[in-house]
C-alpha positions in Angstrom: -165.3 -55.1 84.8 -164.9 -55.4 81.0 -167.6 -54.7 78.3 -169.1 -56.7 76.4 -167.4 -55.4 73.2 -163.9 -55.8 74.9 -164.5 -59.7 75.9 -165.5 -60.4 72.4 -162.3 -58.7 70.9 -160.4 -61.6 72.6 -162.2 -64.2 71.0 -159.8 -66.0 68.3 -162.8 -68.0 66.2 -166.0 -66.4 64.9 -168.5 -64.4 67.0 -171.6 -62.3 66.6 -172.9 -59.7 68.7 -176.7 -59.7 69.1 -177.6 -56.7 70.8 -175.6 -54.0 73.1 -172.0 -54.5 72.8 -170.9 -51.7 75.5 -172.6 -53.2 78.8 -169.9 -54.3 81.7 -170.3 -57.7 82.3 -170.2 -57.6 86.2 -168.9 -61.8 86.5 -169.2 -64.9 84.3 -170.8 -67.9 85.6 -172.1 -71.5 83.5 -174.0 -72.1 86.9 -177.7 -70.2 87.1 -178.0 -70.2 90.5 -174.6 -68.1 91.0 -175.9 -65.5 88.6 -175.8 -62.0 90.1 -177.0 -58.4 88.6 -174.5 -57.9 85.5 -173.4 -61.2 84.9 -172.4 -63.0 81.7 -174.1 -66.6 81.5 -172.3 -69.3 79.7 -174.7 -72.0 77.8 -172.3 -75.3 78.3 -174.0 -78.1 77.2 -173.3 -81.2 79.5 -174.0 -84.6 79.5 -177.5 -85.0 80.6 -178.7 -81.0 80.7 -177.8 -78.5 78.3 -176.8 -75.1 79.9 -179.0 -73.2 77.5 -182.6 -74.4 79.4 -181.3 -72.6 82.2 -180.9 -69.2 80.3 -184.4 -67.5 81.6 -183.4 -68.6 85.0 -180.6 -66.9 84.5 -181.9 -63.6 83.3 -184.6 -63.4 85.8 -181.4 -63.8 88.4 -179.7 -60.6 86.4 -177.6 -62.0 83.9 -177.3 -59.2 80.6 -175.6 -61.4 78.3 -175.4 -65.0 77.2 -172.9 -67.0 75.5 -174.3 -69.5 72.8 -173.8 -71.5 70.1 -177.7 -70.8 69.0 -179.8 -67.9 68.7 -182.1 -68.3 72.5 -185.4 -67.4 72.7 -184.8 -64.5 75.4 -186.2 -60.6 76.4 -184.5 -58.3 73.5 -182.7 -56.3 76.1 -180.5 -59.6 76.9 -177.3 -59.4 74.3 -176.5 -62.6 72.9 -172.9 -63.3 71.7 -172.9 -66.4 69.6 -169.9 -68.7 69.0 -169.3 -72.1 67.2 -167.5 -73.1 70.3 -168.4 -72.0 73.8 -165.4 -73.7 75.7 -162.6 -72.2 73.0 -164.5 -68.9 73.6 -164.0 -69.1 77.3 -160.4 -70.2 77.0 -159.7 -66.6 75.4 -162.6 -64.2 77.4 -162.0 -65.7 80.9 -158.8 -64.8 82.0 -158.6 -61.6 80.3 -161.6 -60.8 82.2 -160.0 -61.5 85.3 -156.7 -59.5 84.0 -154.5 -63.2 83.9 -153.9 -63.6 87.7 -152.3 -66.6 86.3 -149.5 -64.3 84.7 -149.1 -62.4 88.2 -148.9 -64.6 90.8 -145.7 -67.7 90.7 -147.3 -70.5 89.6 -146.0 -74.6 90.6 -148.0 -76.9 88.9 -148.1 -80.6 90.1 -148.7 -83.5 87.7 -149.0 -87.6 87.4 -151.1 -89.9 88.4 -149.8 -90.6 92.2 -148.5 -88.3 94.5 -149.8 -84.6 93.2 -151.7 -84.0 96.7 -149.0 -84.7 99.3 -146.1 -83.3 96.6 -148.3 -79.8 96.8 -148.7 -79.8 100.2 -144.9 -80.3 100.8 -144.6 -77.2 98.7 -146.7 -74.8 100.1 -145.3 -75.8 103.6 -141.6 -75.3 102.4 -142.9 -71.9 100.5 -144.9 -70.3 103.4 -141.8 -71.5 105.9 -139.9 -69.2 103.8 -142.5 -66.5 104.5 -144.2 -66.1 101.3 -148.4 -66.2 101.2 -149.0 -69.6 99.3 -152.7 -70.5 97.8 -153.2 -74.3 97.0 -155.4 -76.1 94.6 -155.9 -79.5 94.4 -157.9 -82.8 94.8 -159.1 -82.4 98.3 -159.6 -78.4 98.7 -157.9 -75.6 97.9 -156.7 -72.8 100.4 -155.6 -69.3 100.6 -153.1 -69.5 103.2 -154.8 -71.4 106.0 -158.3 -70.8 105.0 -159.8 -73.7 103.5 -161.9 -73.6 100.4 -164.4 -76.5 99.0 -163.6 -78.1 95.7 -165.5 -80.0 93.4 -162.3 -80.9 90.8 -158.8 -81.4 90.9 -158.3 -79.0 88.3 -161.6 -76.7 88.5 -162.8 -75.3 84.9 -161.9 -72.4 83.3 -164.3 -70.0 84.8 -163.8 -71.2 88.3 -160.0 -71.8 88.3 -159.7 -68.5 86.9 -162.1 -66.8 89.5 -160.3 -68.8 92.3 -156.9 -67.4 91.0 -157.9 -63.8 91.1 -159.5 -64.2 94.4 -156.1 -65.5 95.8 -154.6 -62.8 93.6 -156.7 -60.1 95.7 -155.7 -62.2 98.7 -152.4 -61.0 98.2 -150.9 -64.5 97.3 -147.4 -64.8 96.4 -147.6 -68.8 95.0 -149.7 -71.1 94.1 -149.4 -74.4 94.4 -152.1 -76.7 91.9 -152.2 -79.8 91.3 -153.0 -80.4 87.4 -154.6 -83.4 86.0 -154.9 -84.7 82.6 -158.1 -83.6 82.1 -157.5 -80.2 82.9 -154.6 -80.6 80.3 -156.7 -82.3 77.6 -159.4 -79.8 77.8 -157.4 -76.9 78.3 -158.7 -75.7 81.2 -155.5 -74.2 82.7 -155.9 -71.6 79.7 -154.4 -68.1 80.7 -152.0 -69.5 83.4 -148.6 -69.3 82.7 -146.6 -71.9 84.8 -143.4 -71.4 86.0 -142.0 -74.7 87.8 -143.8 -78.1 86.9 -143.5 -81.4 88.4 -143.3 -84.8 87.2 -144.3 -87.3 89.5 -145.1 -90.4 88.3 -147.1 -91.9 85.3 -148.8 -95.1 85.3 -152.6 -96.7 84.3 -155.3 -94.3 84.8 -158.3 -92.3 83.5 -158.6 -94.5 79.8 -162.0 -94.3 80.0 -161.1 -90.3 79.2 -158.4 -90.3 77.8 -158.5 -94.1 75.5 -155.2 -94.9 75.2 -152.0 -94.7 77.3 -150.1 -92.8 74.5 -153.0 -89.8 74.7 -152.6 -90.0 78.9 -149.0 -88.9 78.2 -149.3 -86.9 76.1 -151.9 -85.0 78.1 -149.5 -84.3 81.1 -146.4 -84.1 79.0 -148.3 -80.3 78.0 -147.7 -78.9 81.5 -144.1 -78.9 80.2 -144.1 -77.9 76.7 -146.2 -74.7 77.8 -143.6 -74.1 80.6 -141.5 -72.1 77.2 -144.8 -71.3 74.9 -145.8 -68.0 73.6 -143.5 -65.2 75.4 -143.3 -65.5 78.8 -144.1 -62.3 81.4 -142.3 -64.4 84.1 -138.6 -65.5 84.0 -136.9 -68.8 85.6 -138.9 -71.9 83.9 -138.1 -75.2 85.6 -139.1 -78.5 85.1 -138.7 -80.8 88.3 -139.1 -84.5 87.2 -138.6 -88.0 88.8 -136.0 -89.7 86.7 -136.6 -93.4 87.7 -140.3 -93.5 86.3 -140.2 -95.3 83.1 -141.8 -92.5 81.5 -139.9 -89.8 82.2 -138.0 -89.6 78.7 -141.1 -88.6 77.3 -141.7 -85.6 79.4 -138.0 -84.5 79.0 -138.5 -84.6 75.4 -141.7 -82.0 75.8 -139.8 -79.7 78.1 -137.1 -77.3 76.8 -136.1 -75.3 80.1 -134.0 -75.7 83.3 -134.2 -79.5 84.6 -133.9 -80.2 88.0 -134.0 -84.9 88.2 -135.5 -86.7 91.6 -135.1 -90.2 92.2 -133.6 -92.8 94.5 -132.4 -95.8 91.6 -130.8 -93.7 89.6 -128.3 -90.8 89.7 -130.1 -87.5 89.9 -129.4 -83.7 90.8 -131.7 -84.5 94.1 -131.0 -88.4 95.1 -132.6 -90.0 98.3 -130.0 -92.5 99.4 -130.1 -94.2 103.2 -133.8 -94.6 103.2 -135.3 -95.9 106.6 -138.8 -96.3 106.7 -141.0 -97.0 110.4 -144.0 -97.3 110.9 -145.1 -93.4 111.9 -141.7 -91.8 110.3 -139.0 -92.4 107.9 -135.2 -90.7 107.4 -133.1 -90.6 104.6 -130.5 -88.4 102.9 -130.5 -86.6 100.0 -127.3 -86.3 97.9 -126.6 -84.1 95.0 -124.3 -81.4 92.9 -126.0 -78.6 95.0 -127.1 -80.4 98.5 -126.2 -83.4 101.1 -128.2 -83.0 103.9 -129.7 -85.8 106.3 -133.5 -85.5 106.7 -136.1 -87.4 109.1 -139.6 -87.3 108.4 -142.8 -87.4 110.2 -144.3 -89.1 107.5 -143.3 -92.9 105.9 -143.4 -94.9 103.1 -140.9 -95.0 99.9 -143.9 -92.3 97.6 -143.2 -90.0 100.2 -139.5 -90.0 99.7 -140.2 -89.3 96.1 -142.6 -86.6 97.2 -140.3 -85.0 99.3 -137.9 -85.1 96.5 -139.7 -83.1 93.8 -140.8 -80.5 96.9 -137.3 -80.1 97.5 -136.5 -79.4 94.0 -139.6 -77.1 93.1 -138.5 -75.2 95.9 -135.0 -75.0 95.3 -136.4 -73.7 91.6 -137.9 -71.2 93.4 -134.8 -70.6 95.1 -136.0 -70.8 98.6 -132.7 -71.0 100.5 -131.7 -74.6 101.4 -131.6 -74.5 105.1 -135.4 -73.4 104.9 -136.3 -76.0 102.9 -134.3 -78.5 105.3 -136.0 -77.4 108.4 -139.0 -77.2 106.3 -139.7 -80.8 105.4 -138.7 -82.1 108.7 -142.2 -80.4 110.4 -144.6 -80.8 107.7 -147.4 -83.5 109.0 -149.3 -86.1 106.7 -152.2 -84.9 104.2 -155.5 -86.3 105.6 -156.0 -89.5 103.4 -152.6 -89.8 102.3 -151.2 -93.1 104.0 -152.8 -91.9 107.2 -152.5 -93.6 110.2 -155.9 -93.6 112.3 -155.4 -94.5 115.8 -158.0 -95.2 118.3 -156.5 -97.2 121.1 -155.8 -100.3 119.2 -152.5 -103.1 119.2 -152.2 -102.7 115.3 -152.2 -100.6 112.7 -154.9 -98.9 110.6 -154.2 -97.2 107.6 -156.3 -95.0 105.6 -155.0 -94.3 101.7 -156.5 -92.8 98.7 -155.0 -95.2 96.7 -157.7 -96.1 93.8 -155.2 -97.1 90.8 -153.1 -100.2 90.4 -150.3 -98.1 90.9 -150.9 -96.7 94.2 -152.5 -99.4 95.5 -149.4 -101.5 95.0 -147.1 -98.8 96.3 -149.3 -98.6 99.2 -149.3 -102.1 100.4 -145.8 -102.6 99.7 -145.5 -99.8 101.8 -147.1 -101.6 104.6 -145.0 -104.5 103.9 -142.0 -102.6 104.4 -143.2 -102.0 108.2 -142.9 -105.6 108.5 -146.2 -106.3 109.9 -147.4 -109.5 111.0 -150.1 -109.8 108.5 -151.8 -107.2 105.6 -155.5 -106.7 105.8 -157.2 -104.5 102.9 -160.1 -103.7 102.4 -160.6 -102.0 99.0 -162.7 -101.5 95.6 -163.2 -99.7 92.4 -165.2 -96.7 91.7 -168.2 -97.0 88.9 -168.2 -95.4 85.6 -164.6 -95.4 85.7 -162.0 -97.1 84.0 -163.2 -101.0 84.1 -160.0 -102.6 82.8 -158.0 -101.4 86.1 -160.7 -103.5 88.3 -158.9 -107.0 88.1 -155.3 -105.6 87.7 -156.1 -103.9 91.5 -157.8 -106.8 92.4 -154.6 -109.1 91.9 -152.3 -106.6 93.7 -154.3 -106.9 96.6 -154.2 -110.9 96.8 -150.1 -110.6 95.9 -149.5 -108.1 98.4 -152.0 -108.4 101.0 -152.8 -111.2 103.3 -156.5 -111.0 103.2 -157.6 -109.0 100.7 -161.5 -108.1 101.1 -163.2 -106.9 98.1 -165.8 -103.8 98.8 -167.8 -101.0 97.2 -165.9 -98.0 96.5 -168.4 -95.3 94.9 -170.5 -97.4 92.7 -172.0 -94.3 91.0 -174.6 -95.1 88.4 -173.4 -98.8 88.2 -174.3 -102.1 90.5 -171.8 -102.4 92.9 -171.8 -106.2 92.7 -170.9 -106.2 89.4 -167.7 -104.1 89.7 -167.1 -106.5 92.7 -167.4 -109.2 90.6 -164.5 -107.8 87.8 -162.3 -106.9 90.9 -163.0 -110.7 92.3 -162.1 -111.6 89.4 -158.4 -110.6 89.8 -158.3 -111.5 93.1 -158.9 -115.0 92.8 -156.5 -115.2 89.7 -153.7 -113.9 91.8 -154.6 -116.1 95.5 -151.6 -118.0 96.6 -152.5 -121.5 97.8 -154.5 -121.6 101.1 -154.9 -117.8 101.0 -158.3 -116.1 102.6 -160.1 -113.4 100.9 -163.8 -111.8 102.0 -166.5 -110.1 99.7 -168.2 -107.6 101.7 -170.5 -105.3 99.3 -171.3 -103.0 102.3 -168.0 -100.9 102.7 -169.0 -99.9 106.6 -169.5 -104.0 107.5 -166.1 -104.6 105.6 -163.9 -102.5 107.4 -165.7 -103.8 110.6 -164.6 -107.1 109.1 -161.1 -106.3 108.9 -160.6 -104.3 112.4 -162.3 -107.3 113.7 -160.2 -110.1 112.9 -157.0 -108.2 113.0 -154.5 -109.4 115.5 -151.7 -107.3 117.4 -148.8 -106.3 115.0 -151.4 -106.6 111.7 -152.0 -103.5 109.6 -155.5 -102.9 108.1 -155.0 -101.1 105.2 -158.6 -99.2 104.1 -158.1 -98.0 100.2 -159.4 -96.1 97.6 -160.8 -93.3 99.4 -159.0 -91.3 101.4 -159.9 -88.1 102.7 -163.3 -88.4 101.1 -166.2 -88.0 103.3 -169.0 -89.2 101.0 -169.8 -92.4 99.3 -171.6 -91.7 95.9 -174.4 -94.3 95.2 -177.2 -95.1 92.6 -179.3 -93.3 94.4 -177.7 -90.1 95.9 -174.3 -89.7 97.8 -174.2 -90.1 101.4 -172.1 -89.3 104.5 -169.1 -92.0 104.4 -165.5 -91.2 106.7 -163.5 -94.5 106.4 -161.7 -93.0 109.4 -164.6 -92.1 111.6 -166.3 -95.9 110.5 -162.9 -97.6 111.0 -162.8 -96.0 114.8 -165.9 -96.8 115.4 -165.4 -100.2 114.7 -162.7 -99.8 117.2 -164.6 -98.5 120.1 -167.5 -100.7 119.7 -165.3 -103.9 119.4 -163.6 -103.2 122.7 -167.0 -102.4 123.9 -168.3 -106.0 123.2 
């Protein structure tokens, strides 16, 4: 517990106490209905609600202390600390609250826009192989050895990413593993971690709609690496692990001045994937270095995951995890859920589930499937409202180049009408179709992937994109319960049932 008075001496801006200064703030929460006896309640203002309506609610629950940019109207016994700017504010109180678990712990942290989930994953199997306790944080959950905690974001915000790390800190955590997102970057809400390997993965298209231009997307990640070397470090052995055939990757080796460890398979690298098979349910290939030659086989496929296997291999070998671990490591880790999984219910073809939901991915994925030499490419696939709008036709002219019947769905529509953003995504699609070639509109994503399973032939793949692991489908009207793997083996079952 910390004091009032001893938060607000870590503040770097302007503050002002009103009231007691020497009451122990018990926990910090933004959220009223989390706030127990003690507690310091945070006044964020948000897009539709502003924080600060909720700040009776929140002293009736026990909170003795608010943080505000404006004098509330609230009982005299409640001590008010205002500041100009409540998230800078938490940037500095925050983790010294929770004594910088971020400074104790070894932290990897996992960036670019494909890739981060199944590149952390790799990691933390590699880490706990070697017997360390590994937490993970990232888009689908996060986990403190094998038990599983809900997330909400990739990158949580400062007051819950810091809670989460001194949780896993108590937990007795060696690593942690996050994946870090430009968001998190832009608005700082990795503040009070010091990081001590980053990856590079890959950079293309995504998140304008935040970030506005390509050149600010960079620059967002290219900050995991710069702050790898800022301000002195507790920790020793910075390393920067990054794939050296993405165009961009010049730009993030400008940013970092530590140790460099280079993944790739076109060019030359310290980690180079050379003899790449890739099947259907596995892949092999070798990797070939200054430091390592050794022959690895996979039960997971597709090109991305040789690059993901890469960068695990060299965060680890940062970490200096011996390199007969790591070899027998990566050669039993399984497929993340929603990650180019296959779903298999009895079927004579293939069905794919992938998050894929950029241009990027989505054309990794489906040349993935091409490399399996299927007989045809079935997708079904869409775009997610009040996101980026300018992706919509570039994804929808992927599909029609690299599937064989593209059909054009609702991803989560959010706030917007989902025929609308299936009209944009048309609009690529039948810009890009080759003469002859079919393509469906389906707005109802459950009847589209029964499309697809239902005219698919033996030796086809159905590829179902965009949402992965997600078990929800967010609509206008609320979010509802939405498995593309349960629908697409239903679909299965009740097909051979006809």
């Amino acid at each position: 517990m910390k004091t009032i008075k001893e938060l607000c001496k870590e503040i770097k801006g302007i503050y002002n106490i009103d009231g007691r200064d020497n009451t122990e703030i018990t926990g910090i929460s933004a959220d009223s209905r989390k706030i127990e006896k003690g507690f310091l309640f945070v006044c964020i203002a948000g897009v539709h609600v502003d924080g600060a309506t909720f700040a009776g609610q929140a002293v009736e629950k026990g909170a003795v202390a608010v943080l505000t940019n404006k004098h509330l109207d609230l009982p005299l016994e409640i001590t008010q600390i205002t500041v100009p700017d409540i998230h800078a504010a938490l940037e500095d109180i925050v983790p010294y609250f929770y004594d910088y678990p971020g400074k104790k712990m070894r932290m990897i942290g996992v960036t670019g826009t494909n890739g981060k989930t199944t590149t952390s994953h790799i990691i933390a199997h590699i880490l706990r192989e070697a017997g360390y306790h590994v937490g993970v944080i990232g888009t689908i959950h996060a986990l403190i050895d094998d038990k599983e905690l809900e997330i909400h974001n990739t990158t949580p915000d400062v007051v819950e990413l810091q809670a989460l790390l001194a949780l896993m800190c108590a937990e007795g955590m060696d690593y942690v593993v996050m994946e870090v997102s430009s968001h998190a970057l832009a608005l700082n809400r990795v503040a009070g971690i010091e990081y001590d390997t980053a990856v590079f993965t890959n950079l293309t298209q995504d998140h304008l709609d935040f970030h506005k231009s390509f050149e600010n997307y960079v620059a967002a990640k290219a900050k995991l690496f710069s702050g790898l070397t800022a301000e002195p470090p507790v920790k020793k052995n910075k390393t920067a692990v990054i794939n050296i055939d993405d165009p961009h990757a010049d730009e993030i080796l400008k940013a970092t001045s530590c140790k460099v460890l280079t993944y790739g398979v076109e060019k030359d690298a310290d980690l180079k994937g050379s003899n790449l098979q890739v099947g259907l349910k596995s892949s092999s290939f070798d990797v070939v270095g200054p430091f390592v030659s050794v022959s690895l086989h996979m039960h997971i496929t597709g090109l991305f995951n040789v690059y993901n296997t890469l960068a695990a291999i060299g965060a680890a070998h940062a970490e200096g995890v011996d390199t007969d671990v790591i070899d027998k490591a990566v050669q039993t880790f399984y497929s993340v859920p929603g990650r180019f999984e296959l779903v298999e219910a009895g079927q004579d073809f293939a069905i794919v589930v992938d998050y894929s939901h950029t241009p990027d991915s989505l054309e990794k994925a489906l040349t993935t499937a091409r490399a399996m030499k299927p007989n045809r490419i079935i997708t079904v696939f869409g775009c997610g409202g009040d996101r980026d709008r300018t992706k919509r036709p570039i994804m929808g002219g992927i599909a029609a180049q690299y599937a064989d019947i593209p059909i054009v769905t609702s991803d989560n529509p959010r706030s917007e009408d989902p025929e609308f953003i299936i009209s944009e995504v048309e609009g690529g699609v039948r810009a890009a179709l080759k003469e002859g070639q079919r393509h469906e509109v389906i707005v109802d994503r459950r009847q589209a992937i029964y499309k697809a399973i239902e005219i698919a032939e033996p030796g086809d793949i159905v590829l179902i994109a965009g949402k992965g692991h997600e078990t929800y489908q967010i609509l206008k009207d609320g979010t509802i319960h939405f498995d593309d793997r349960e629908v697409a083996r239903d679909a299965v079952r009740e097909l051979k049932e006809r």
